[in-house]
N, CA and C atoms as a LAMMPS dump frame, in Angstrom:
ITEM: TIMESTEP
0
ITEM: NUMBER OF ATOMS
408
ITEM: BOX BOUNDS ff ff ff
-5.0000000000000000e+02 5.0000000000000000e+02
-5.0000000000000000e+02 5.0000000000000000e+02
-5.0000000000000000e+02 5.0000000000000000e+02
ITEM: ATOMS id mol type element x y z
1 1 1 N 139.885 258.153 118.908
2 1 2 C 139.99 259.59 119.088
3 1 3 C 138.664 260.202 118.643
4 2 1 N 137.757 260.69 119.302
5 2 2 C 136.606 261.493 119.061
6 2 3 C 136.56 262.62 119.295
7 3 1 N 137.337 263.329 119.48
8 3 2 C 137.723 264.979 119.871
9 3 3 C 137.187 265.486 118.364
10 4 1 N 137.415 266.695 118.848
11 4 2 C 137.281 267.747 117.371
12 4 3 C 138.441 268.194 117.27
13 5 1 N 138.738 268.752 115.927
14 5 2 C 139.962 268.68 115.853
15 5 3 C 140.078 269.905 115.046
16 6 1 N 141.269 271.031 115.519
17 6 2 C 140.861 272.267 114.441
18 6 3 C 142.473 271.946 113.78
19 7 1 N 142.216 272.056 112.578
20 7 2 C 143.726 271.985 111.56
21 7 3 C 144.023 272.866 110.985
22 8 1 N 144.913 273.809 110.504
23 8 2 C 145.991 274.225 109.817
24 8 3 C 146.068 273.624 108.692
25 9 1 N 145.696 274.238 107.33
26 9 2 C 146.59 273.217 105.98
27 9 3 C 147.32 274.771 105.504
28 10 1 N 148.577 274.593 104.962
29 10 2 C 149.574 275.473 104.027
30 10 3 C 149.353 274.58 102.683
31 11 1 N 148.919 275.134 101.54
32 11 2 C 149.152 274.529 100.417
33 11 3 C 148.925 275.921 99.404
34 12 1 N 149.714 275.887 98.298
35 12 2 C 149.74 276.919 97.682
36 12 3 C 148.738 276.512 95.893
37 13 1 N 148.734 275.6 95.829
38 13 2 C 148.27 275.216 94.635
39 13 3 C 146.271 275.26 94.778
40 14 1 N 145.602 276.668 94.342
41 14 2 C 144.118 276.214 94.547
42 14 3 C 143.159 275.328 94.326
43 15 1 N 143.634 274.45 93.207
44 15 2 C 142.929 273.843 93.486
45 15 3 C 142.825 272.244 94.065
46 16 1 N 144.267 271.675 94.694
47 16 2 C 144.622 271.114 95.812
48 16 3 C 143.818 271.839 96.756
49 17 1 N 143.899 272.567 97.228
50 17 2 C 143.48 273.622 98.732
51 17 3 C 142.211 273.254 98.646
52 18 1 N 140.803 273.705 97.579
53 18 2 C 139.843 273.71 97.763
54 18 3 C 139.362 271.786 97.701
55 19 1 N 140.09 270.798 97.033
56 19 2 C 140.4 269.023 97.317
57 19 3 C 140.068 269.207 98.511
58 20 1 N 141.682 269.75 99.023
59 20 2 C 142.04 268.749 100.55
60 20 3 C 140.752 269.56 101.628
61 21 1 N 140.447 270.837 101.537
62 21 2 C 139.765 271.485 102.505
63 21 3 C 138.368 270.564 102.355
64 22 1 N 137.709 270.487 101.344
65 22 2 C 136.74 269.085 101.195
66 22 3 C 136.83 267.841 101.836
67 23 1 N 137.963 267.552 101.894
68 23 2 C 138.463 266.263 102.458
69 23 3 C 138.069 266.728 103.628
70 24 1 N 138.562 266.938 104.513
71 24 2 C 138.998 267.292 106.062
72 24 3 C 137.258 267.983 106.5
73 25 1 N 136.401 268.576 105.757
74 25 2 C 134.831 268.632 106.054
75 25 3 C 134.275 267.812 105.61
76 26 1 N 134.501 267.031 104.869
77 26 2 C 133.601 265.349 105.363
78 26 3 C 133.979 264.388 106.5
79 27 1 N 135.036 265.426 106.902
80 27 2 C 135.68 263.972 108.252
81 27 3 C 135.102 264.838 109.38
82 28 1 N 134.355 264.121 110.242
83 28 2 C 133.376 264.647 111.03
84 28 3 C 134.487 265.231 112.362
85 29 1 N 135.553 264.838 112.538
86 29 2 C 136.335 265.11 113.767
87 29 3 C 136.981 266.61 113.541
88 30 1 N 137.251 266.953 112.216
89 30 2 C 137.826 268.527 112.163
90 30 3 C 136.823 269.432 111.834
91 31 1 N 136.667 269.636 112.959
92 31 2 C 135.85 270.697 113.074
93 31 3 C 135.999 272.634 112.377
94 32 1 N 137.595 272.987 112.791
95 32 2 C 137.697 273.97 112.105
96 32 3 C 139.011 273.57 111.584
97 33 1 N 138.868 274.167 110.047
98 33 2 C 139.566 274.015 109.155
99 33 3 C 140.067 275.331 108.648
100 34 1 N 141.552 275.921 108.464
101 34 2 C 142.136 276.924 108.254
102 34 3 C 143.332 277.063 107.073
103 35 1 N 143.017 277.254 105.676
104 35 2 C 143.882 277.413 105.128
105 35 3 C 144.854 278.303 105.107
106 36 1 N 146.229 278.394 104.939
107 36 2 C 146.706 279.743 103.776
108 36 3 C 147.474 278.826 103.307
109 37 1 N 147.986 280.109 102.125
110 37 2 C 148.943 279.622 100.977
111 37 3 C 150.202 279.321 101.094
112 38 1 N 150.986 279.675 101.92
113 38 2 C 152.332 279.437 102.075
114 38 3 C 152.554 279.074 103.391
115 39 1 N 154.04 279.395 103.617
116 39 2 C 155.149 278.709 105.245
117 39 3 C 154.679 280.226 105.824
118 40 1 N 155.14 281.187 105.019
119 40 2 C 155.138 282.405 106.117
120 40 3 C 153.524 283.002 106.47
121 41 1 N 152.297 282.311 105.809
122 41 2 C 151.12 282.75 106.022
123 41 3 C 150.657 282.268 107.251
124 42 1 N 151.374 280.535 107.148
125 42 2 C 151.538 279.506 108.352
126 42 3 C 151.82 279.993 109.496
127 43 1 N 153.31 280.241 109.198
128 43 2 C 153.607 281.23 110.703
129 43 3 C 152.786 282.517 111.302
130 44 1 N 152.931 283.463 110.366
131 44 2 C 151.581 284.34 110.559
132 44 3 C 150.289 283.951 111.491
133 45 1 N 149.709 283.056 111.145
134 45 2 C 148.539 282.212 111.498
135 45 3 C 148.698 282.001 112.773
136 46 1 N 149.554 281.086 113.085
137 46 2 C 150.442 280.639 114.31
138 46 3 C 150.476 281.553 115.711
139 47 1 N 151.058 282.786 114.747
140 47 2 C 151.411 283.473 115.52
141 47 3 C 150.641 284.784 116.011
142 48 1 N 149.557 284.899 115.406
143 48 2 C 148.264 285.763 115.602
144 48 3 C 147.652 285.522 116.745
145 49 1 N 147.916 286.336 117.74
146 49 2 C 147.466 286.05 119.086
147 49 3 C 145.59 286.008 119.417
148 50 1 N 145.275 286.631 118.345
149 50 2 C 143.823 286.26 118.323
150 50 3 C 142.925 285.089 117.743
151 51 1 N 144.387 284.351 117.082
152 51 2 C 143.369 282.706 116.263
153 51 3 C 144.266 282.065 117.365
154 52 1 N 142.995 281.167 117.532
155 52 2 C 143.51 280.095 118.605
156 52 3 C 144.514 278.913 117.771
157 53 1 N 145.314 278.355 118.797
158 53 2 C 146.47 277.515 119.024
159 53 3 C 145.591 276.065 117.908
160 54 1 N 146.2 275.876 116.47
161 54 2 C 145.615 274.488 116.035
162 54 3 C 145.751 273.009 117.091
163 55 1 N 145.087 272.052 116.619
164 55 2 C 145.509 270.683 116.851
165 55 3 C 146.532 269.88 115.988
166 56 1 N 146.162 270.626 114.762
167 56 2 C 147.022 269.522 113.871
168 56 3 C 147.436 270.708 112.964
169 57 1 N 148.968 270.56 112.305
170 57 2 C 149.148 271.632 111.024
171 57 3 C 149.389 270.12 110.006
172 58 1 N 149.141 270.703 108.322
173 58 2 C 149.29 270.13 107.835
174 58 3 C 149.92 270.894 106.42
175 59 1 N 151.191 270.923 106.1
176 59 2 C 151.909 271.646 105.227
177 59 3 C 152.652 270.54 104.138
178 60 1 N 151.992 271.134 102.621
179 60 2 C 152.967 271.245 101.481
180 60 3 C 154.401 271.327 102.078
181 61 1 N 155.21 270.925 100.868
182 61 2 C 156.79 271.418 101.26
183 61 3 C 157.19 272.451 99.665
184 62 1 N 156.472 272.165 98.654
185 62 2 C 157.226 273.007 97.978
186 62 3 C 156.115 273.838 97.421
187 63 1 N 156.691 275.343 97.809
188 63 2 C 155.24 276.496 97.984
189 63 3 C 156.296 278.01 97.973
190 64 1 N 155.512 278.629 97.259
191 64 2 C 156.569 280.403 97.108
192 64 3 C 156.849 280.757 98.612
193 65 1 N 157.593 281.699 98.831
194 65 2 C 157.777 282.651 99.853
195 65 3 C 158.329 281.825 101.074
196 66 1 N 157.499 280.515 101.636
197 66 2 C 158.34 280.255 102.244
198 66 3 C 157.972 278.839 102.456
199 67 1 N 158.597 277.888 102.042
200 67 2 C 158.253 276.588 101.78
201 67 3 C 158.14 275.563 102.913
202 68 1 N 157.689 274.381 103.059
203 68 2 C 157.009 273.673 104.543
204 68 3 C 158.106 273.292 105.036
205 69 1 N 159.195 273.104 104.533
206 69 2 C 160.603 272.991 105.435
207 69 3 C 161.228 274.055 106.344
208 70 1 N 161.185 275.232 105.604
209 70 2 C 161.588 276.367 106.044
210 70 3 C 160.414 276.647 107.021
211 71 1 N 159.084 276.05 106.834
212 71 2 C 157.748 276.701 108.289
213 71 3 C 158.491 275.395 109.08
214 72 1 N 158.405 274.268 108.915
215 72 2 C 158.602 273.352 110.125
216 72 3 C 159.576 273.612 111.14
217 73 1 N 161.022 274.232 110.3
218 73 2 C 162.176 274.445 111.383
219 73 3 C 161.628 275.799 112.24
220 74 1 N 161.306 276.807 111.649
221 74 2 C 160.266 277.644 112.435
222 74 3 C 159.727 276.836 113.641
223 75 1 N 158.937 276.304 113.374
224 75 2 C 157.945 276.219 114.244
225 75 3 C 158.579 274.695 115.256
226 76 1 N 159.532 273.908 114.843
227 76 2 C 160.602 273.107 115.474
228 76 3 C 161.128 274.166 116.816
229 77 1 N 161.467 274.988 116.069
230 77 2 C 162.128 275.855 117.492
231 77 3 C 161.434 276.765 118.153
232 78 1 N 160.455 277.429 118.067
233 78 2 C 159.291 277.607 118.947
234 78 3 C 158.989 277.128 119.826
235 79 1 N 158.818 277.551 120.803
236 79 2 C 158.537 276.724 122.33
237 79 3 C 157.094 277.231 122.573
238 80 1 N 156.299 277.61 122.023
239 80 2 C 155.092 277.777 121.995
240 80 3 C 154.265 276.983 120.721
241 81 1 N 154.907 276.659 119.543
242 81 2 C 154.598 275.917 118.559
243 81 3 C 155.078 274.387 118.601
244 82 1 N 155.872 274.506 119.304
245 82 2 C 156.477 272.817 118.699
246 82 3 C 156.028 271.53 119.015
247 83 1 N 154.675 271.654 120.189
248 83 2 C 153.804 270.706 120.743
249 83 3 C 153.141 270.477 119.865
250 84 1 N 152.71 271.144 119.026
251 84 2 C 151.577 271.046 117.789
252 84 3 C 152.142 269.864 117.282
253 85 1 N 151.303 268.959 116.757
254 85 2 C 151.616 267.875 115.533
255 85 3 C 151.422 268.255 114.324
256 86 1 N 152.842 267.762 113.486
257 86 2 C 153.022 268.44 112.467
258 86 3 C 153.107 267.319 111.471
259 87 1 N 152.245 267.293 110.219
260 87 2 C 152.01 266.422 108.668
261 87 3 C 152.194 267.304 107.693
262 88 1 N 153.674 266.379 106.641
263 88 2 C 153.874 266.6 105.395
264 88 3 C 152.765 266.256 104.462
265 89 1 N 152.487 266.782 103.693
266 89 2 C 151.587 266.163 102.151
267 89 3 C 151.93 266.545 101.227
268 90 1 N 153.134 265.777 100.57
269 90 2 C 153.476 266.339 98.598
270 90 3 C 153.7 265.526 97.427
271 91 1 N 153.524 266.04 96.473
272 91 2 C 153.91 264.89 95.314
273 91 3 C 155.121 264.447 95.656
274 92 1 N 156.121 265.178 96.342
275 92 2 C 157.997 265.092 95.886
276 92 3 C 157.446 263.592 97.047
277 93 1 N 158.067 262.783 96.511
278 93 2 C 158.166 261.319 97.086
279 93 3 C 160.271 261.135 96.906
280 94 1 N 160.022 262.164 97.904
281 94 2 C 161.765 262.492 98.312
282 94 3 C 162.634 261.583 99.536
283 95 1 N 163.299 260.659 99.136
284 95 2 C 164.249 260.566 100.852
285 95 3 C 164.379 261.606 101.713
286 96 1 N 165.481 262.444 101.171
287 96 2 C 166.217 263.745 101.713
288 96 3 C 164.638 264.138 102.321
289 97 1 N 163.785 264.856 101.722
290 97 2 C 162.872 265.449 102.234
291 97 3 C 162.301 264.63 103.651
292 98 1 N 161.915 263.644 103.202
293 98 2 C 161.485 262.689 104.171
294 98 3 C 161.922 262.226 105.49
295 99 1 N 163.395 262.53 105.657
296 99 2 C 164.351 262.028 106.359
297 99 3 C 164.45 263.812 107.02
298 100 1 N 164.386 264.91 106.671
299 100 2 C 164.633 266.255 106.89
300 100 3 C 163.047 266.158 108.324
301 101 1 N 162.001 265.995 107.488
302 101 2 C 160.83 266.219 108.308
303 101 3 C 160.714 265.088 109.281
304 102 1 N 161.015 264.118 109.09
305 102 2 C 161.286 263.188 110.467
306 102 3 C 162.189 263.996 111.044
307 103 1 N 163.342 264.445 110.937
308 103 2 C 164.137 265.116 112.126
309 103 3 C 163.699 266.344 112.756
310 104 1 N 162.956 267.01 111.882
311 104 2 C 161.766 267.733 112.42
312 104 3 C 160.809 267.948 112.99
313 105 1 N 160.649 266.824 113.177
314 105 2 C 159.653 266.008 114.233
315 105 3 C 157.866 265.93 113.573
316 106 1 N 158.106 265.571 112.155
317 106 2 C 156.648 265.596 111.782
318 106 3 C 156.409 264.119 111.911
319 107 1 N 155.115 264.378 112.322
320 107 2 C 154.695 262.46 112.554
321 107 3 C 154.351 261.565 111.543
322 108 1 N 154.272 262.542 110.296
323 108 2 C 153.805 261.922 109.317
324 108 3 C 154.28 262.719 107.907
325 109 1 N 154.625 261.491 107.194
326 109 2 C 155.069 262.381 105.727
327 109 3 C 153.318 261.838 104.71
328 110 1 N 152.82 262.322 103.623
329 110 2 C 151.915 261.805 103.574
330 110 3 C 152.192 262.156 101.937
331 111 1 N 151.98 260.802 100.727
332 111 2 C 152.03 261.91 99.482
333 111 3 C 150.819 261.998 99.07
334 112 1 N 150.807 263.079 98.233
335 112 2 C 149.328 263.703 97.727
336 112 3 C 148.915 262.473 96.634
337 113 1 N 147.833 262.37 96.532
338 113 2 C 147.45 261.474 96.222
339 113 3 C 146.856 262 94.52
340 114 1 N 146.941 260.969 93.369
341 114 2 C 146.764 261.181 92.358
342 114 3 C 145.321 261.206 91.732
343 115 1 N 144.616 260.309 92.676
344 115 2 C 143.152 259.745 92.344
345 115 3 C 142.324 260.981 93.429
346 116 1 N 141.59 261.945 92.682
347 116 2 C 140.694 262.437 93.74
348 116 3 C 140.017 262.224 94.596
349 117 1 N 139.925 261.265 94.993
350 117 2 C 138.868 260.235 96.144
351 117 3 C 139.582 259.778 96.964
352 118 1 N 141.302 259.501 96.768
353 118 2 C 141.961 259.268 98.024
354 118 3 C 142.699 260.531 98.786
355 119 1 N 141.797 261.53 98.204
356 119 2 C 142.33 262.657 99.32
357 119 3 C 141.385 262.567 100.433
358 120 1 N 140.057 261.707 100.225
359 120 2 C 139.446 261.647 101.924
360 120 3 C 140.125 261.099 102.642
361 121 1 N 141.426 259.693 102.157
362 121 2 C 141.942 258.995 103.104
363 121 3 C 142.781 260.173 104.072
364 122 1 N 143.512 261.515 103.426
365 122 2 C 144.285 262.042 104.243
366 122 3 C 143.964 262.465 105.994
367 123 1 N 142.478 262.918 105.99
368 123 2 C 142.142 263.211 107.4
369 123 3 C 142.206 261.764 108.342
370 124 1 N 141.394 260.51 107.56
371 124 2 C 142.111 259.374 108.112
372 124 3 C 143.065 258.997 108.721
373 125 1 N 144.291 259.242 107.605
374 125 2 C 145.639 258.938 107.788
375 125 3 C 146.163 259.814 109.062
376 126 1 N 145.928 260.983 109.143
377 126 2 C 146.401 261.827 110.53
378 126 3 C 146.17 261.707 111.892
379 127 1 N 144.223 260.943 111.599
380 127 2 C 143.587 260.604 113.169
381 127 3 C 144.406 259.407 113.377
382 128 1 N 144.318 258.452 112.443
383 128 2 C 145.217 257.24 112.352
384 128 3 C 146.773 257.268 113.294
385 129 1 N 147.176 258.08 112.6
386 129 2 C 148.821 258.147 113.488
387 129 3 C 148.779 259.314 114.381
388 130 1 N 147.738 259.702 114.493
389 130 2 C 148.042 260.73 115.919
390 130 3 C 147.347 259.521 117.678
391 131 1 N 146.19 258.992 116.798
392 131 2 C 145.87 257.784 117.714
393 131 3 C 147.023 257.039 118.486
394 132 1 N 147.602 256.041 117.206
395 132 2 C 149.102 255.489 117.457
396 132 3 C 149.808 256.258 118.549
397 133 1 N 150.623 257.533 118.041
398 133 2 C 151.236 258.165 119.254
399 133 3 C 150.559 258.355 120.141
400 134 1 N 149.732 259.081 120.564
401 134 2 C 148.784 258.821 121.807
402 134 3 C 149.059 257.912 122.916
403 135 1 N 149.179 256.634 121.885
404 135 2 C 148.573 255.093 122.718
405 135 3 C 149.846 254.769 122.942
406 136 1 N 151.031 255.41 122.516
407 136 2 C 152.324 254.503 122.582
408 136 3 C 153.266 255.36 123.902
């Protein structure tokens, strides 16, 4: 996959946000990178007819106002959103959760990583399994 790639991250914790947004500008394929803080900033975002349509979202699940479960089923039933590919990233190393966002159709659950240096693997991990589907 050599495309550019513009992403979406929801994460509410700053200084995760300013990590992972590092991460994802050393990976030469995401080109534009778009934070906010929560599910409903997400949707917002989404739904702003003047920012263009992402490639990839990538949402926290536990975040104020409106948390990445509550944005995914959002954007699950959207018929203008739901083509988007959608990645979990959280500490909660949950079944239930895990098993919720697979039925949600995220392609990837991903947990945040403890060691600061394996948050470069995350942009990896997404080209990685968006490749996979692609090819399958």
């Amino acid at each position: 996959m050599n495309q550019q790639l513009h992403i979406v991250i929801a994460e509410d914790d700053e200084d995760d946000r300013f990590i992972i947004e590092e991460s994802f500008r050393r990976n030469s394929q995401f080109t534009t990178i778009h934070l906010v803080k929560n599910g409903r900033e997400l949707l917002d975002y989404l739904h702003a007819p003047e920012k263009p349509k992402p490639d990839v979202i990538l949402t926290d699940i536990n975040m104020p106002i409106m948390d990445g479960i509550q944005a995914l089923k959002a954007i699950c039933k959207d018929k203008e959103l739901n083509d988007i590919p959608t990645f979990v990233y959280s500490t909660t190393v949950n079944p239930v959760y895990q098993m919720k966002c697979r039925e949600l159709g995220t392609k990837g659950y991903l947990t945040k990583p403890t060691a600061l240096e394996d948050f470069n693997k995350i942009p990896e991990q997404i080209i990685s399994i968006m490749e996979d589907v692609s090819t399958s």
